[in-house]
C-alpha positions as YAML, in Angstrom:
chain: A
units: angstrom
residues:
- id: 1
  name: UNK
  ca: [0.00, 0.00, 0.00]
- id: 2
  name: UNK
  ca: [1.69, 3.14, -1.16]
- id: 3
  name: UNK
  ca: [2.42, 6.33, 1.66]
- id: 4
  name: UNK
  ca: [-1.26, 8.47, 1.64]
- id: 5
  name: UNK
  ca: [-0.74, 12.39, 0.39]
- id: 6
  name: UNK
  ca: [-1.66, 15.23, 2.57]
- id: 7
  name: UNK
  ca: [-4.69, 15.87, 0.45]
- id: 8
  name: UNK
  ca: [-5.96, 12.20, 1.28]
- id: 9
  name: UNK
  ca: [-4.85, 12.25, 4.77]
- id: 10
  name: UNK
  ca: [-7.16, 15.57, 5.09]
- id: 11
  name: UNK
  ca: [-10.33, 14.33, 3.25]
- id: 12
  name: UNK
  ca: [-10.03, 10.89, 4.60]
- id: 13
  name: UNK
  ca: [-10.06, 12.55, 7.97]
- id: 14
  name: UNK
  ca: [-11.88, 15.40, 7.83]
- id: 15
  name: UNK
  ca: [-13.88, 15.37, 4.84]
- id: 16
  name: UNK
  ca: [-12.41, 18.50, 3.28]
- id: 17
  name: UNK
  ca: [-9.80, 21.39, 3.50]
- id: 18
  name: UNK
  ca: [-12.01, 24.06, 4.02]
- id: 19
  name: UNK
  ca: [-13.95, 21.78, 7.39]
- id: 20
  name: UNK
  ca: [-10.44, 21.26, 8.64]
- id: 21
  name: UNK
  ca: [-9.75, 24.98, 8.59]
- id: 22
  name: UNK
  ca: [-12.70, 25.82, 10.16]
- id: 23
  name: UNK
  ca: [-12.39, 23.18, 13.12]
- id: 24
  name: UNK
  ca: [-8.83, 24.92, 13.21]
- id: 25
  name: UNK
  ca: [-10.36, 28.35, 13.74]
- id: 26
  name: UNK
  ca: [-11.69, 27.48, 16.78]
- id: 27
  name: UNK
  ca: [-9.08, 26.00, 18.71]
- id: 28
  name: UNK
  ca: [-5.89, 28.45, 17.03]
- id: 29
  name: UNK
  ca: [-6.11, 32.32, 18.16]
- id: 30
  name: UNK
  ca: [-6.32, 34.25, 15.86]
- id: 31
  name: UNK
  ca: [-4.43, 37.52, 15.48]
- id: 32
  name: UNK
  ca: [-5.24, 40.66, 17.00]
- id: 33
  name: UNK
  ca: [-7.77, 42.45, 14.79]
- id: 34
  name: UNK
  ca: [-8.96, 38.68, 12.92]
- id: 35
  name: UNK
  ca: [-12.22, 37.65, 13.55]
- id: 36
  name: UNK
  ca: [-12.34, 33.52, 13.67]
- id: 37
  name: UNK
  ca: [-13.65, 33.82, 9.84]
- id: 38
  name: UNK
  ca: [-11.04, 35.36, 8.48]
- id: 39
  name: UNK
  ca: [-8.51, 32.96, 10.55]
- id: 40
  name: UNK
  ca: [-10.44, 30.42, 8.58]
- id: 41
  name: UNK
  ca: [-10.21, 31.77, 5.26]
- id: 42
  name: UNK
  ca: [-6.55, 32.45, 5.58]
- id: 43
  name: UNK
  ca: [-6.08, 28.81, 7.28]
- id: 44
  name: UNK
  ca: [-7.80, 27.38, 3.64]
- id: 45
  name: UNK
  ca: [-4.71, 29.14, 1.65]
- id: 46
  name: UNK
  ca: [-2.29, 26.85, 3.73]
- id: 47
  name: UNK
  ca: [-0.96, 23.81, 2.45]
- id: 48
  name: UNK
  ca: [-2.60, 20.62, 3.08]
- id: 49
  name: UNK
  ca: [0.80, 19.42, 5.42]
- id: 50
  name: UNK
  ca: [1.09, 22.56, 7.28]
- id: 51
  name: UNK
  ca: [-3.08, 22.22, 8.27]
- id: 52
  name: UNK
  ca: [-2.14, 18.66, 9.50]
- id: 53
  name: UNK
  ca: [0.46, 19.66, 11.76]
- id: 54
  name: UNK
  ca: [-1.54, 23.05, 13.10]
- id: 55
  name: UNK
  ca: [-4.34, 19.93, 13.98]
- id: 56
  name: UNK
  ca: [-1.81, 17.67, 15.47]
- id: 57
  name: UNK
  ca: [-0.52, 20.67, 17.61]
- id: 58
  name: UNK
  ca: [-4.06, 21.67, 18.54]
- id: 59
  name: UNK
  ca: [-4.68, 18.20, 20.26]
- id: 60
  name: UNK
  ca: [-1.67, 18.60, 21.95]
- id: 61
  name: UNK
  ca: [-2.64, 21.36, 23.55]
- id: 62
  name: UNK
  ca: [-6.55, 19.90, 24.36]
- id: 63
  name: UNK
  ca: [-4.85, 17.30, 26.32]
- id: 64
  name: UNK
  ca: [-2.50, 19.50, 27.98]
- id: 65
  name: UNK
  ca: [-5.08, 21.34, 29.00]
- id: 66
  name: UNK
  ca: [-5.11, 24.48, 26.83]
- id: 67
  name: UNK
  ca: [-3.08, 27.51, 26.77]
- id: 68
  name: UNK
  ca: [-3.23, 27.91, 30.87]
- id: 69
  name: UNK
  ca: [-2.67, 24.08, 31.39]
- id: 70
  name: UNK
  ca: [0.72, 24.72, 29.19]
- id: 71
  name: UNK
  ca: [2.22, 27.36, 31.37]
- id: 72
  name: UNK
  ca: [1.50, 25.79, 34.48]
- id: 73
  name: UNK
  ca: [3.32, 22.94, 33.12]
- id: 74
  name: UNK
  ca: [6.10, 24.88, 32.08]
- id: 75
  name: UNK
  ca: [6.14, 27.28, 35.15]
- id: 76
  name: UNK
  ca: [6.51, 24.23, 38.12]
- id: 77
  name: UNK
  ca: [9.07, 22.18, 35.21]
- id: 78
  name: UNK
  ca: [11.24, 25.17, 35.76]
- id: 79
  name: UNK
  ca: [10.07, 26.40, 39.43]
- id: 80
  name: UNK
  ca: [8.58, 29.42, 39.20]
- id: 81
  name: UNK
  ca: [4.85, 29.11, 40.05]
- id: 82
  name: UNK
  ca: [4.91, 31.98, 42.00]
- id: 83
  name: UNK
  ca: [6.89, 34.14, 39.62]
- id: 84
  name: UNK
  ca: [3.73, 36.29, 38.31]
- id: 85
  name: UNK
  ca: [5.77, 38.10, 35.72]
- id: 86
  name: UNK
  ca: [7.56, 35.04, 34.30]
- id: 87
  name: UNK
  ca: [3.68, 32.98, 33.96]
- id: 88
  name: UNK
  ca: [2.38, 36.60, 32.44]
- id: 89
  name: UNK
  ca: [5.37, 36.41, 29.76]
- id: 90
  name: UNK
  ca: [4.33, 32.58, 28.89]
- id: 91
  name: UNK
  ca: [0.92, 33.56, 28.76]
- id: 92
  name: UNK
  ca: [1.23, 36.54, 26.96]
- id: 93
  name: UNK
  ca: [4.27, 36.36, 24.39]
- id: 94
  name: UNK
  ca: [4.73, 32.73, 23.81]
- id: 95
  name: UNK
  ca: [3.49, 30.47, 21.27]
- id: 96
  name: UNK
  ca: [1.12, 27.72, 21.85]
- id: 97
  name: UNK
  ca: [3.76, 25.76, 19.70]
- id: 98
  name: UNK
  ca: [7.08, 26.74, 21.43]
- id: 99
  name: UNK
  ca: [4.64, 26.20, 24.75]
- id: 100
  name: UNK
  ca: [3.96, 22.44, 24.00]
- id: 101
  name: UNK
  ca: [7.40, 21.89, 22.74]
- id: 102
  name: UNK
  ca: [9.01, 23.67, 25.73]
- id: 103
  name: UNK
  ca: [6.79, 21.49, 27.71]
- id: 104
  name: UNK
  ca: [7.55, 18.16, 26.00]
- id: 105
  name: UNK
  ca: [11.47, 18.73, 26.21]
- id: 106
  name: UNK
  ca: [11.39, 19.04, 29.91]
- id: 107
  name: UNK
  ca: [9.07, 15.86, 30.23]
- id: 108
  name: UNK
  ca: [11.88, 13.82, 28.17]
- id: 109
  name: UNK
  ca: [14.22, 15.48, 30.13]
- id: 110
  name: UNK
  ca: [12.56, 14.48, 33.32]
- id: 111
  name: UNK
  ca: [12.39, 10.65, 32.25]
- id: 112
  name: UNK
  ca: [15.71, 10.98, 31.06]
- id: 113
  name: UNK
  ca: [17.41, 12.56, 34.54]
- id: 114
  name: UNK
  ca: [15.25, 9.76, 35.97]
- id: 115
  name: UNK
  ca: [16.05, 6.85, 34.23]
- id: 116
  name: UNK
  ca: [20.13, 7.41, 34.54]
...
C-alpha cells in the first residue's frame, strides 16, 4: 500500500480542506484584529501538510489542558509558580507551539534525569 498524500490524509479525515480549517479556527487564536472567519479563510490558503500539523498541535494542547494548562506545566518544570511576571510572559508572548514543545522537552528530560 503506497504512503497516503496530505490531500488524502485531510479528506479521509476530515472530509475536506475548508472543514479542517474551520475546526482549526476554533481552537488556534487568531491575530489581534482577525475575527475567527477570516482565521479560517486564511487557514484554507495553507498547504494541506502545514493544516495537519496546526491539527496535530491543537490536540496537543486539548490534552495538555489548553493555553493555561501549558504554562502551568512549564512554570513548576522550571520552578517558578509563583513568579507572576515570568507565567504573564508565557501567557502573553509565547506560542502555543514553542509552549507544548518547551513542555515536551522538559518531560523527556525528566524521564531521562530519571532513568540514569
Amino acid at each position: 500500500m503506497a504512503k497516503q498524500t496530505p490531500l488524502q490524509i485531510l479528506n479521509d479525515k476530515f472530509g475536506s480542506k475548508k472543514e479542517l480549517a474551520k475546526r482549526l479556527s476554533e481552537v488556534l487564536e487568531p491575530l489581534e484584529d482577525e475575527s475567527k472567519d477570516e482565521l479560517a479563510e486564511r487557514l484554507t490558503l495553507v498547504s494541506n501538510a502545514k493544516l495537519l500539523h496546526l491539527q496535530a498541535l491543537s490536540d496537543k494542547v486539548a490534552a495538555h489542558g489548553g493555553r493555561e494548562g501549558l504554562v502551568q506545566k512549564v512554570a513548576t518544570a522550571e520552578n517558578k509558580t509563583t513568579d507572576k511576571d515570568y507565567i504573564k510572559a508565557l501567557t502573553s508572548k509565547r506560542t502555543l507551539g514553542w509552549l507544548v514543545d518547551r513542555v515536551e522537552s522538559q518531560a523527556r528530560r525528566a524521564k531521562k534525569a530519571k532513568s540514569a
